[in-house]
N, C-alpha and C positions, 0 to 999 in steps of 0.2 A: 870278489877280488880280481881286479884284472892284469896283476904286475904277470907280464910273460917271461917265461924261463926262470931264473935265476931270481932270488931278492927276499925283503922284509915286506911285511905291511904292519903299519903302526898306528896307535893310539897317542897321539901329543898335545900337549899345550903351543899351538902355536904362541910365533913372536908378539901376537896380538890379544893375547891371553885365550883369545875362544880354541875349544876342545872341538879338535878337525882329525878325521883319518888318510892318511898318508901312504906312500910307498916309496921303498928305495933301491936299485936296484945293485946284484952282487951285495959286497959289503960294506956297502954304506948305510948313515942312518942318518937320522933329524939335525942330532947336534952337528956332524960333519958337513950336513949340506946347508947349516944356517937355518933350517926348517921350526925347529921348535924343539921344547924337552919331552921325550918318550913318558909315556905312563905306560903302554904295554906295548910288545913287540913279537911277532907271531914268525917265524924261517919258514919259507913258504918255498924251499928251494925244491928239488924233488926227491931228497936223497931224505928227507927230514916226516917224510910219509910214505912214500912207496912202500917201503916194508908190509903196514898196516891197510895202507889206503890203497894201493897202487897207484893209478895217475889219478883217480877222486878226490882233488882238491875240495872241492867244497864240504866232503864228505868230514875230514880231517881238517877243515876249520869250525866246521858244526862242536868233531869233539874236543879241540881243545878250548874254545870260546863257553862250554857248557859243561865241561867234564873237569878240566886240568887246570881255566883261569883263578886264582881266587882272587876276588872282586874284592874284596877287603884292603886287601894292596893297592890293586889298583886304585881304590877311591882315596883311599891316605895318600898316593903319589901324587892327583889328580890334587889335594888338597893344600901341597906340597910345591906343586907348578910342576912337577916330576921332577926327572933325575939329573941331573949333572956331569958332566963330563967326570968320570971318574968316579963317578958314586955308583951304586949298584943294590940294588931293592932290599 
């Protein structure tokens, strides 16, 4: 992941239908920047690892991508075009 500082990285339905991953930074997301519908969405800010991780970002994408995701969601949202303004998993 290479968003610097602050932000999200995500998993969307672009406006094209193909399944692209993305970044946004602070608090924006897909739907606010025109990008596409979220299927998953990872805070990748520093305050949302350093506890666990401390600055080892990859380390604390390994375990929420393999530990904390359920893929079951994910693939019905993906199934779904994902979420919607205002919808929520």
């Amino acid at each position: 992941m290479t968003q610097f500082g602050s932000g999200w990285a995500w998993l969307i339905i672009g406006a094209d239908g193909k399944l692209k991953v993305t970044k946004t930074p602070n608090g924006a997301n897909p739907i606010s920047t025109g990008e596409g519908q979220p299927i998953l969405g990872v805070d990748v800010w520093e305050h949302a690892y350093y506890l666990d991780f401390r600055n080892v970002r990859p380390n604390y994408l390994d375990n929420f991508l393999n530990k904390l995701v359920n893929w079951e969601v994910v693939a019905d949202l993906m199934g779904k075009g994902g979420l919607a303004s205002g919808q929520s998993a």
